[in-house]
Kinemage of the C-alpha trace (Angstrom):
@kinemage 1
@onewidth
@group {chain A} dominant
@subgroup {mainchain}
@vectorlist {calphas} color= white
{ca unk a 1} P 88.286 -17.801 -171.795
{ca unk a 2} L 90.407 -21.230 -171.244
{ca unk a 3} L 93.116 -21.406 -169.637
{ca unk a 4} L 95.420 -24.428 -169.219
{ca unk a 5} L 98.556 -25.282 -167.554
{ca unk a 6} L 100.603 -24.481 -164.790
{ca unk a 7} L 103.013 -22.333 -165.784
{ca unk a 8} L 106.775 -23.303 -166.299
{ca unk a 9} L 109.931 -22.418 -166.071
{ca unk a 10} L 111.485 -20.367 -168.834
{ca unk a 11} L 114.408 -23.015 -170.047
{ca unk a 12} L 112.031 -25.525 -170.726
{ca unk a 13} L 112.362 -27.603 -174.110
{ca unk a 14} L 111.583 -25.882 -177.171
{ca unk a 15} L 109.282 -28.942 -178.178
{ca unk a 16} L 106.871 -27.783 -175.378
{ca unk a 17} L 104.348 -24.967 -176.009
{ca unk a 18} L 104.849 -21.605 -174.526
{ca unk a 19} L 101.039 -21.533 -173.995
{ca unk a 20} L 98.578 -23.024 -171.197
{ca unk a 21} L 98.357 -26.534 -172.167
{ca unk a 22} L 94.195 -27.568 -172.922
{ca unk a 23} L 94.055 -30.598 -170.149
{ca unk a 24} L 95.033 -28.832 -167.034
{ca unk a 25} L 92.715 -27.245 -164.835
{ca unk a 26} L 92.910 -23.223 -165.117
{ca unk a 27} L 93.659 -21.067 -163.061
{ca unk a 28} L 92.059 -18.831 -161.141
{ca unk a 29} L 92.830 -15.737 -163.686
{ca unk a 30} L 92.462 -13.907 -165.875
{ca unk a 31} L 88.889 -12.933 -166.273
{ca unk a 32} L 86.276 -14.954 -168.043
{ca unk a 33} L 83.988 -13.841 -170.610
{ca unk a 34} L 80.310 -15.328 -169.594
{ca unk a 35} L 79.101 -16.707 -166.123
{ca unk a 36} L 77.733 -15.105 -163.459
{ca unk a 37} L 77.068 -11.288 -164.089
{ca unk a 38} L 75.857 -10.195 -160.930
{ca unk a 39} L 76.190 -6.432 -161.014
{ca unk a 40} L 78.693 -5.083 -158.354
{ca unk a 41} L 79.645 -1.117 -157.913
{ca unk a 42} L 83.551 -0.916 -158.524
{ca unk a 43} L 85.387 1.885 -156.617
{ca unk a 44} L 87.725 2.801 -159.504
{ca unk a 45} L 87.451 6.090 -161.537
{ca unk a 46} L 84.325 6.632 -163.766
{ca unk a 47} L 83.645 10.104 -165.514
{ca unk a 48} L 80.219 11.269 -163.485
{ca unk a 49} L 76.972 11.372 -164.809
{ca unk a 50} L 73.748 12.498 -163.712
{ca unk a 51} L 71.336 10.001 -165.157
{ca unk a 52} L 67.555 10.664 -165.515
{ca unk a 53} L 64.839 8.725 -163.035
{ca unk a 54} L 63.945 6.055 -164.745
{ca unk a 55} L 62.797 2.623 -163.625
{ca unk a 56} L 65.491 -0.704 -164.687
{ca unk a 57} L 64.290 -3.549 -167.087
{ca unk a 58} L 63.709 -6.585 -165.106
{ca unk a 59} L 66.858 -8.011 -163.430
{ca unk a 60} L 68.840 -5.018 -164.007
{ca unk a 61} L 70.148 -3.252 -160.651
{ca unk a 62} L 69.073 0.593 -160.362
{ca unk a 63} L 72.653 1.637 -159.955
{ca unk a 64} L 73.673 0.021 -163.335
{ca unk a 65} L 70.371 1.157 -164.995
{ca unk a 66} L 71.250 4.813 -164.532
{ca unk a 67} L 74.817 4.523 -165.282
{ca unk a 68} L 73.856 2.476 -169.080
{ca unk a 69} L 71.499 6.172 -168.704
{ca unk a 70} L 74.097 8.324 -168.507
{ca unk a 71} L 76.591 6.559 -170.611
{ca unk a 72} L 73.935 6.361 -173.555
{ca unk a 73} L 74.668 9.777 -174.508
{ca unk a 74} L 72.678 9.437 -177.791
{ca unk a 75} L 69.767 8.207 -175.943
{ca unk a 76} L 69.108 5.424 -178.923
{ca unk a 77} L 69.376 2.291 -175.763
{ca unk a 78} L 72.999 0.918 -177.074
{ca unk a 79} L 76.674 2.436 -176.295
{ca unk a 80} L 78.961 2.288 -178.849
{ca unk a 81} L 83.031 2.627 -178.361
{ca unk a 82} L 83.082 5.925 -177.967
{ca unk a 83} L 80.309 6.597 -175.310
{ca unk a 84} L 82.124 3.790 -173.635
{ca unk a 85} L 85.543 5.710 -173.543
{ca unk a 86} L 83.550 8.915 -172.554
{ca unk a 87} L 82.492 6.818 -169.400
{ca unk a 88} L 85.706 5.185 -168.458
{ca unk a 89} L 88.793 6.629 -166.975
{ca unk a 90} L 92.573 5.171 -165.356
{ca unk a 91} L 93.618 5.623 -162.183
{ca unk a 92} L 95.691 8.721 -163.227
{ca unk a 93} L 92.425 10.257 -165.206
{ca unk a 94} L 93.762 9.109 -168.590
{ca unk a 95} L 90.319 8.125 -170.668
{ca unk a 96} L 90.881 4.375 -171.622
{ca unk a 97} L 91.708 4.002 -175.311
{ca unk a 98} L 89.359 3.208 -178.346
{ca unk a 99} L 91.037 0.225 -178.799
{ca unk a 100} L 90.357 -1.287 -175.583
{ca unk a 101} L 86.865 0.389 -175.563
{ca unk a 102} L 85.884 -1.449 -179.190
{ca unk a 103} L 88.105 -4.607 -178.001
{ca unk a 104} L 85.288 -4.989 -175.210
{ca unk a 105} L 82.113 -3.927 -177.313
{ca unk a 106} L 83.211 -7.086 -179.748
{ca unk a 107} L 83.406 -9.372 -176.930
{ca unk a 108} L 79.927 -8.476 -175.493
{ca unk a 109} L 78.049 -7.552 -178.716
{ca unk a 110} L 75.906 -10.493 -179.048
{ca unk a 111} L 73.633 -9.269 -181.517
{ca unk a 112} L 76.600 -8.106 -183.771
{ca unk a 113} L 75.222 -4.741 -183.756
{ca unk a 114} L 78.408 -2.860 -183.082
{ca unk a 115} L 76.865 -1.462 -180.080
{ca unk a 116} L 75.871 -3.025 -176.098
{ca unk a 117} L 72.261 -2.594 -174.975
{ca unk a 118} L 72.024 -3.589 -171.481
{ca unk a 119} L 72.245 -6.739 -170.728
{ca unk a 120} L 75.405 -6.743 -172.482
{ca unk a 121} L 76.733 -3.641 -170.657
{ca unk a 122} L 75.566 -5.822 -167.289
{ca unk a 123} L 78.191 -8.462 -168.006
{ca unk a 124} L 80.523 -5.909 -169.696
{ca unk a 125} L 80.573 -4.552 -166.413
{ca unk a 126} L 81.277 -7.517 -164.272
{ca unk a 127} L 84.234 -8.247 -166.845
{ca unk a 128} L 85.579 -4.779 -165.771
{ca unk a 129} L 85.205 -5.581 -162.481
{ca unk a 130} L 86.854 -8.819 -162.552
{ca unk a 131} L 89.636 -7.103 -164.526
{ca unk a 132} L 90.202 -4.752 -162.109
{ca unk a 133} L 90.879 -6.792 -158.987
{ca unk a 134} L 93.110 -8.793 -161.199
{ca unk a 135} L 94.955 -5.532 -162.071
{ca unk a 136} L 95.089 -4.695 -158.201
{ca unk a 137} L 96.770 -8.525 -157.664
{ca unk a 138} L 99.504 -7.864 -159.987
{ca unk a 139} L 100.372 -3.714 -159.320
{ca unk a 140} L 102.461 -4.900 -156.458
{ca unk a 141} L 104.328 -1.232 -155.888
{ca unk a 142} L 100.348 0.168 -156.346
{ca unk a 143} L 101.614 2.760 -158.813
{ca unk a 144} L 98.249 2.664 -161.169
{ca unk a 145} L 100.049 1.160 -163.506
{ca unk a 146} L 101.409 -2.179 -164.606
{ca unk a 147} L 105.284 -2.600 -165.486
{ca unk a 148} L 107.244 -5.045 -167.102
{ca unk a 149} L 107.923 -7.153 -163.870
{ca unk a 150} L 104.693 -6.917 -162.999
{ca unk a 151} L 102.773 -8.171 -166.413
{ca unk a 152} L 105.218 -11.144 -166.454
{ca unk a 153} L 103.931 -12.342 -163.059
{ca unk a 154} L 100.497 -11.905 -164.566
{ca unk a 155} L 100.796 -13.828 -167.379
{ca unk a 156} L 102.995 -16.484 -165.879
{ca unk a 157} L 99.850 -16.910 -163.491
{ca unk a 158} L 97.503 -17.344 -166.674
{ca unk a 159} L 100.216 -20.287 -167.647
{ca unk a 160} L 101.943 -18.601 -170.514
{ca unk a 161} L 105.951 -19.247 -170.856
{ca unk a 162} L 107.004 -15.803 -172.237
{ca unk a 163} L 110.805 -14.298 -171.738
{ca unk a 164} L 111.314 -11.061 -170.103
{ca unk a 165} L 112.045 -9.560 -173.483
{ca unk a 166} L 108.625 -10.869 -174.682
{ca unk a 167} L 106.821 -8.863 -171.501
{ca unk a 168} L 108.933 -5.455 -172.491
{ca unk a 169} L 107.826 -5.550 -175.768
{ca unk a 170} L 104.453 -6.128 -175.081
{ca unk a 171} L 104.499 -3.132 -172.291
{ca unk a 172} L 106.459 -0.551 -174.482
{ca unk a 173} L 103.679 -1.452 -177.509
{ca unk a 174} L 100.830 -0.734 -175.666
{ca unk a 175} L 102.820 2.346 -173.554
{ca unk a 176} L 103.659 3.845 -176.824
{ca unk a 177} L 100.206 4.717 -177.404
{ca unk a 178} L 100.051 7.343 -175.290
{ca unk a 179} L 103.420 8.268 -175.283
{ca unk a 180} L 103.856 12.165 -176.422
{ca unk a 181} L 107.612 12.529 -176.053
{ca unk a 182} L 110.744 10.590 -177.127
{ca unk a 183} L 110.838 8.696 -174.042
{ca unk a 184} L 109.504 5.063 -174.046
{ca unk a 185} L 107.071 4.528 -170.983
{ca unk a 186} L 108.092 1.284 -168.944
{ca unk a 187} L 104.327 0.586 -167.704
{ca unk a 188} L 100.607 0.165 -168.867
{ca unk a 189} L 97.516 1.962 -167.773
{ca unk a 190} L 94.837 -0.445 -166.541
{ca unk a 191} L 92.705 -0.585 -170.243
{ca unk a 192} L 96.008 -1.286 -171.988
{ca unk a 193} L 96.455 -4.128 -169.242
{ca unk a 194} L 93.035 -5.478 -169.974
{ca unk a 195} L 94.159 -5.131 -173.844
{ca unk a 196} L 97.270 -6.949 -173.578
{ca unk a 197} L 96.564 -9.575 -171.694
{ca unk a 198} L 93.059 -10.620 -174.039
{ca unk a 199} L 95.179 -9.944 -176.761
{ca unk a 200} L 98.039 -12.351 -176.039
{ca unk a 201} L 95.089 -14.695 -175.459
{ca unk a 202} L 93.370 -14.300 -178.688
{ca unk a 203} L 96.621 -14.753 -180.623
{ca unk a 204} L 97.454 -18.159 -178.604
{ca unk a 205} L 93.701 -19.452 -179.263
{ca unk a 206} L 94.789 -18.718 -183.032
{ca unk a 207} L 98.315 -20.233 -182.409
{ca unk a 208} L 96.849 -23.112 -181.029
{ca unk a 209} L 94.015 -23.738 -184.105
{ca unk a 210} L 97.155 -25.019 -185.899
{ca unk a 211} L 99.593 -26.217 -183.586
{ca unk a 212} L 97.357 -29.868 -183.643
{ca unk a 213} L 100.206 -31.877 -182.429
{ca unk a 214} L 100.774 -29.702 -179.076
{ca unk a 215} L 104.638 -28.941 -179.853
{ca unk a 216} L 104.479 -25.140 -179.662
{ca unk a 217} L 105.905 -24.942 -183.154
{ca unk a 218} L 103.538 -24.297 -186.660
{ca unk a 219} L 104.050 -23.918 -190.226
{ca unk a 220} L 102.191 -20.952 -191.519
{ca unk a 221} L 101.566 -19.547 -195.733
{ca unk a 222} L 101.828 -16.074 -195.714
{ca unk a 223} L 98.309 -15.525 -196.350
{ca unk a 224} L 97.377 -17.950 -193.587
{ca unk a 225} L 99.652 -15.590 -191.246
{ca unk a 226} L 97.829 -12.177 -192.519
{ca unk a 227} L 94.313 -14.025 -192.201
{ca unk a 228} L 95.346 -14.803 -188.746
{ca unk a 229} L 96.743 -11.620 -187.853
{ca unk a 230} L 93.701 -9.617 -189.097
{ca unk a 231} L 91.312 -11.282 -187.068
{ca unk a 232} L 92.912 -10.314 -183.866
{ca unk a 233} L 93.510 -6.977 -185.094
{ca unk a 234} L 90.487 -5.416 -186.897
């Protein structure tokens, strides 16, 4: 990912973009896709498996080796979304979502297979990782979860210029996922957070495609908005 600017102050002038600017240097989050993928065991919840003995490929720590294992539950050498959910699990025990499950297959598949084999589940795993100490940063009242307050501060650390009523939209979409009553939840799980955050980032990279004078402000046909839409969303 590339990040930009410092971020600003909220009453800026329209004629500046809301976005990171592209000549800055970026800061030190969110989580990059790519770089060093040195396997490290995270200490947040994962469902437990009992993996078979089995030797790793080359390069491939043990630990990992017999979690991809476990996680494989078809046994065909790839994990698709759904053994990926089966694997992964909030700080409250909540499974992460499909969405956020396929969201991170896509980013890893290389191969365009749909699935992760496991070199691609090495730096999927990293990318967790890294997500998850960012996570930790930003849950100031260490609740699990990340509110409104909370994902503003995050994003106004990845450079973005958003308004408070920007960041409580954003929180009570993803919340309302999971929401099984009337009430609307006020704060995100830690998958939705990962979700969120890339997704915010993928729209701006699309934003930015067309905004080729800088000013923050485009002109968009309607079928250029639903082609741009779609690719963020499907």
């Amino acid at each position: 990912m590339s990040w930009g600017q410092q971020p600003q102050q909220y009453g800026a002038p329209p004629q500046q973009p809301a976005y990171p600017g592209q000549a800055s240097a970026p800061p030190v989050y969110p989580p990059v896709v790519g770089g060093n993928h040195a396997y490290q065991s995270h200490g947040y919840n994962q469902v437990p498996f009992q993996a078979p003995p089995q030797g790793p490929p080359p390069g491939i720590a043990h630990d990992l080796w017999q979690w991809f294992q476990a996680v494989d539950l078809d046994r065909s050498g790839q994990i698709n979304a759904l053994e990926l959910k089966a694997a992964l699990m909030n700080a409250n025990y909540s499974s992460f979502t499909e969405g956020t499950c396929r969201l991170m297959i896509r980013m890893f598949d290389r191969d365009r297979t749909g699935t992760i084999n496991i070199n691609e589940f090495s730096a999927l795993w990293k990318y967790i990782g890294d997500w998850k100490a960012c996570f930790e940063r930003f849950d100031h009242d260490r609740s699990g979860t990340i509110n409104t307050r909370e994902l503003g501060d995050a994003l106004t650390s990845f450079g973005y210029r958003l308004s408070p009523h920007f960041n409580q939209t954003l929180v009570k979409s993803f919340a309302a996922r999971r929401s099984t009553g009337t009430s609307t939840e006020d704060a995100i799980n830690f998958d939705d957070f990962i979700e969120a955050c890339v997704t915010v980032k993928n729209l701006t990279d699309t934003f930015r495609r067309y905004d080729t004078q800088g000013t923050g402000v485009v002109t968009f046909g309607f079928e250029q908005y639903l082609d741009s839409v779609l690719q963020n969303i499907v």
